[in-house]
RODO-2510 file (C-alpha; in nm, 4 decimals, decimal comma):
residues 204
     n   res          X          Y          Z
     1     x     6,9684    10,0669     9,0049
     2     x     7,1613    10,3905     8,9847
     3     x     7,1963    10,5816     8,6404
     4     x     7,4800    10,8284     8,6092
     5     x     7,5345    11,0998     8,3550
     6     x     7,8507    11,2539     8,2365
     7     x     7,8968    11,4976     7,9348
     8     x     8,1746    11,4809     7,7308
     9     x     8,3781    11,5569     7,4449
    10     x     8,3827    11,9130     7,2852
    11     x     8,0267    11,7368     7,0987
    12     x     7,8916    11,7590     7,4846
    13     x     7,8187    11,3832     7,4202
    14     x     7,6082    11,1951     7,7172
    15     x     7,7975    10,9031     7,8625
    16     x     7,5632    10,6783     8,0765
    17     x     7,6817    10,4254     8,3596
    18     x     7,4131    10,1909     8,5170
    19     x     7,5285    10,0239     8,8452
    20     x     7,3466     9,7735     9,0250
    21     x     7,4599     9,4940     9,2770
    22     x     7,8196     9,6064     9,2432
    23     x     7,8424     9,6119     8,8810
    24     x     7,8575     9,8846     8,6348
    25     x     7,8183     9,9032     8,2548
    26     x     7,9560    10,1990     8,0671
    27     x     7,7633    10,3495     7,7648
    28     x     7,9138    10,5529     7,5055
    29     x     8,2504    10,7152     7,6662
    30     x     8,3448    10,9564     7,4042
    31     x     8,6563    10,9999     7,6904
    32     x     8,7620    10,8821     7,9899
    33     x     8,8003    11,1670     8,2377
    34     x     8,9086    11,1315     8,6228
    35     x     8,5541    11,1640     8,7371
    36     x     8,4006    10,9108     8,5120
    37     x     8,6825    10,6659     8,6240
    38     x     8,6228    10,7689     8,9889
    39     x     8,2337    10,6525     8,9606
    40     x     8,3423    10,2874     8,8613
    41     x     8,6292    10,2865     9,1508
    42     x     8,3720    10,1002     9,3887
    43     x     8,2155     9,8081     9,1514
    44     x     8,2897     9,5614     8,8533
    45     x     8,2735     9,7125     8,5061
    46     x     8,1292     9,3976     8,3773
    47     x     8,1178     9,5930     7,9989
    48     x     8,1420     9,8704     7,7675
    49     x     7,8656     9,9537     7,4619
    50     x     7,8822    10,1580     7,1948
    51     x     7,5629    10,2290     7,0751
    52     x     7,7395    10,3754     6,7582
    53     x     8,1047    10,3672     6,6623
    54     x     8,1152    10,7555     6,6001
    55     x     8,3936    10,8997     6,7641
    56     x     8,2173    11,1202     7,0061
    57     x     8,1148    10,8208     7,1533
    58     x     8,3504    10,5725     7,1589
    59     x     8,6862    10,7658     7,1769
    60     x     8,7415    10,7121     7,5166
    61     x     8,6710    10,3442     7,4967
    62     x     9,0466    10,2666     7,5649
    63     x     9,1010    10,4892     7,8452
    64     x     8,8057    10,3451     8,0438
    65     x     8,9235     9,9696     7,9311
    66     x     9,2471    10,0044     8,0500
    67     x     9,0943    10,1807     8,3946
    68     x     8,8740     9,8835     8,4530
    69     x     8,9526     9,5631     8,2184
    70     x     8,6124     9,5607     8,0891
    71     x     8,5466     9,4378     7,7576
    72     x     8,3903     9,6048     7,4933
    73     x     8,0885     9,5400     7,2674
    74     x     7,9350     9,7166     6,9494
    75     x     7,7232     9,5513     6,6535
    76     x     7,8746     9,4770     6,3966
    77     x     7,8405     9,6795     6,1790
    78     x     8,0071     9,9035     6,3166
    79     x     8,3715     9,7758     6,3062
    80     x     8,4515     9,9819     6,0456
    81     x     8,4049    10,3387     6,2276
    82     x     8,5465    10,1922     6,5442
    83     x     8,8504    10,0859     6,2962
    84     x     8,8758    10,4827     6,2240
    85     x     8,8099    10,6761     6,5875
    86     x     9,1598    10,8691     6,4999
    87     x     9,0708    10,9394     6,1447
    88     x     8,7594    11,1023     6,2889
    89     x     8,8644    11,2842     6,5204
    90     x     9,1310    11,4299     6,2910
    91     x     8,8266    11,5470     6,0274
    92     x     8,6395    11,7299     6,3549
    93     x     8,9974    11,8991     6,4692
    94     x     8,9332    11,6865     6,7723
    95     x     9,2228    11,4169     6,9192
    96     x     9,0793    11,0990     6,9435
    97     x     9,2963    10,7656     7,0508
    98     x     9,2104    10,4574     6,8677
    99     x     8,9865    10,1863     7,0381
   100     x     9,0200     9,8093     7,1492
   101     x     8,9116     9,5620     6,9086
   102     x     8,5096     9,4407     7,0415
   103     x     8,5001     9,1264     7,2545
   104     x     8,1411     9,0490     7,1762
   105     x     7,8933     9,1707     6,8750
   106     x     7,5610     9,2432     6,9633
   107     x     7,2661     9,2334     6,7866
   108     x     6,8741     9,2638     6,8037
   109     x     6,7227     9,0762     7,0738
   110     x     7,0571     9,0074     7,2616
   111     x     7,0431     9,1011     7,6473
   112     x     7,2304     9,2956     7,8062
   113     x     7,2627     9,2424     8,1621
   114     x     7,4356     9,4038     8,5033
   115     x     7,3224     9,3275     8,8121
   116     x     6,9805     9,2605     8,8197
   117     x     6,8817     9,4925     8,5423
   118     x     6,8245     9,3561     8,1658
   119     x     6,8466     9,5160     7,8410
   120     x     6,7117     9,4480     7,5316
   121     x     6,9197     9,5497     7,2471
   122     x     6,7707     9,7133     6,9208
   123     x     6,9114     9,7320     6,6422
   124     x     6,8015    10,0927     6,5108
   125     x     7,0078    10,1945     6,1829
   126     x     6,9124    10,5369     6,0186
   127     x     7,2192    10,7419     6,1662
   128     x     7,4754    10,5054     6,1339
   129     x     7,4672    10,1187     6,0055
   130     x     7,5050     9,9723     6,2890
   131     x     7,3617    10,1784     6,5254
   132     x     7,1852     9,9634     6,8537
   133     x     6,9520    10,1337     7,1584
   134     x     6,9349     9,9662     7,4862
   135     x     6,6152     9,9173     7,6601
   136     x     6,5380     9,8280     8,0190
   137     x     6,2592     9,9056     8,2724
   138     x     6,0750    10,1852     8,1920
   139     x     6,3344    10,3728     7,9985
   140     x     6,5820    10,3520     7,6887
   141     x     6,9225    10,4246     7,6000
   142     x     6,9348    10,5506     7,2406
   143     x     7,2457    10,7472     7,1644
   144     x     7,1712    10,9452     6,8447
   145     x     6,8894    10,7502     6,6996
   146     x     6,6370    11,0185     6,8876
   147     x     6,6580    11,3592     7,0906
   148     x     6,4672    11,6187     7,2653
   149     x     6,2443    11,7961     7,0155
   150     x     6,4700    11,6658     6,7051
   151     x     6,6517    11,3219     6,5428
   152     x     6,9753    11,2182     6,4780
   153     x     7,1390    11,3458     6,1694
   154     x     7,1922    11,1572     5,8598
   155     x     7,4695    11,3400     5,6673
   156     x     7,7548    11,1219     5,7640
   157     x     7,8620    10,7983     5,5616
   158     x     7,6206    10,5304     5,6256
   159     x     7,3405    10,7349     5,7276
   160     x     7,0082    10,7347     5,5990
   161     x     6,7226    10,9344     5,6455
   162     x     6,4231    10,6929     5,5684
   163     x     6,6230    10,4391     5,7651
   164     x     6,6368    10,6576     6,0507
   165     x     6,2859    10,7404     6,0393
   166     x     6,1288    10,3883     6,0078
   167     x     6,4160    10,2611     6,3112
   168     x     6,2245    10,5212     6,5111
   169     x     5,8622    10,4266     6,4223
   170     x     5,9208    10,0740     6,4497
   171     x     6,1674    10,0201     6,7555
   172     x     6,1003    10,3163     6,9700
   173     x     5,7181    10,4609     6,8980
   174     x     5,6417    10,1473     6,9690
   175     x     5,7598    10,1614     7,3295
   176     x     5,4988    10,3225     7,5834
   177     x     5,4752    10,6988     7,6253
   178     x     5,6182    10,7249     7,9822
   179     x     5,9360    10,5173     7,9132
   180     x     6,1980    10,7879     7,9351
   181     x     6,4923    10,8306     7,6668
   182     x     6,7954    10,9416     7,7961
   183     x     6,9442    11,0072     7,4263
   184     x     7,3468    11,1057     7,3215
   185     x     7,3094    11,4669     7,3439
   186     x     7,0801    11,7425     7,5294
   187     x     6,8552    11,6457     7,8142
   188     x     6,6361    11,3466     7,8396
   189     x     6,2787    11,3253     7,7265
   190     x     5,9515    11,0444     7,6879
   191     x     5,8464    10,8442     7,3875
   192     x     5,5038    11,0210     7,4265
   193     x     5,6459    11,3977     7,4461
   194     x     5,8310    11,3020     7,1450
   195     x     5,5517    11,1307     6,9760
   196     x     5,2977    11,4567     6,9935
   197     x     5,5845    11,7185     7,0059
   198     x     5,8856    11,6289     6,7936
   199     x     5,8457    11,7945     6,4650
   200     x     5,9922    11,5087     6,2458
   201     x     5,7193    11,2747     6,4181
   202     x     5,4067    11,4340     6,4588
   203     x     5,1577    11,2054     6,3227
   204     x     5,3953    10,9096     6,3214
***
């Protein structure tokens, strides 16, 4: 399995691709800039996730859907803020083009799979309704749910703070300390450095 990295967006939003066995699967492009595109040149984008509909990370769904002809999934519950990428963008100051309708919903305990690797959706509300994290072998994917010495805000519509909090205690402090989180912004981190360290989870 190979994991690739790319930030983007003026939000410096983390877009992930995992490739394995000649496949590829394309996590939260906020765009869809030459070198992203040139990553999935050499394999089958068998599909692209949201994690969360916010436009930071899903406004360059179309771009990399027309590049490759993958289809797209979110859960659903987050139709609505796909539904309204440009109207986001336009509150931010930031140009944002308007998304594909989903092929598929997912929802917790679905599978993801490409290649050989599998995983496990959660659904983790808190930050937005909707809001899933993917988890494979040892690490997660968990867009704005959790980050690096702090948690995903809770200001925007749909958010909620005690939401957020319990997602996290029940769906990812549950998960053992070495698994590493690669999260939607800032640099990656463990569930155990978060668990003694983060400041909204100590004692958790």
């Amino acid at each position: 399995m190979e994991l690739l990295s790319f930030e983007l967006t003026p939000f410096m939003t983390n877009c992930y691709v995992i490739k394995d066995g000649g496949e590829a699967l394309v996590i939260d492009p906020g765009d869809a800039p030459p070198a992203l595109l040139r990553s999935l040149a050499d394999c089958k984008v068998v599909l692209v996730v949201n994690t969360h509909c916010h436009c930071d990370h899903s406004g360059g769904n179309a771009g990399v859907m027309k590049a490759t002809g993958a289809p797209l999934a979110i859960h659903e519950a987050e139709l609505p803020l796909l539904e309204s990428i440009e109207q986001q963008g336009i509150l931010f100051g930031v140009p944002f083009k308007a998304s594909p309708a989903p092929d598929r919903y997912l929802k917790e305990g679905d599978v993801v799979r490409v290649g050989s690797v599998e995983l496990k959706v959660l659904h983790a509300p808190g930050h937005s309704p909707g809001h899933i994290v993917l988890v494979g072998d040892g690490f997660a994917i968990v867009g704005d749910v959790l980050f690096a010495g702090s948690i995903g805000r809770t200001d925007l519509p749909g958010g909620s703070y005690g939401q957020l909090l319990e997602s996290i205690r029940s769906k990812l402090l549950t998960l053992p300390d070495n698994t590493v989180v690669y999260s939607g912004h800032g640099p990656d981190t463990t569930i155990g450095r978060e668990r003694v360290s983060n400041p909204f989870l100590v004692g958790s």
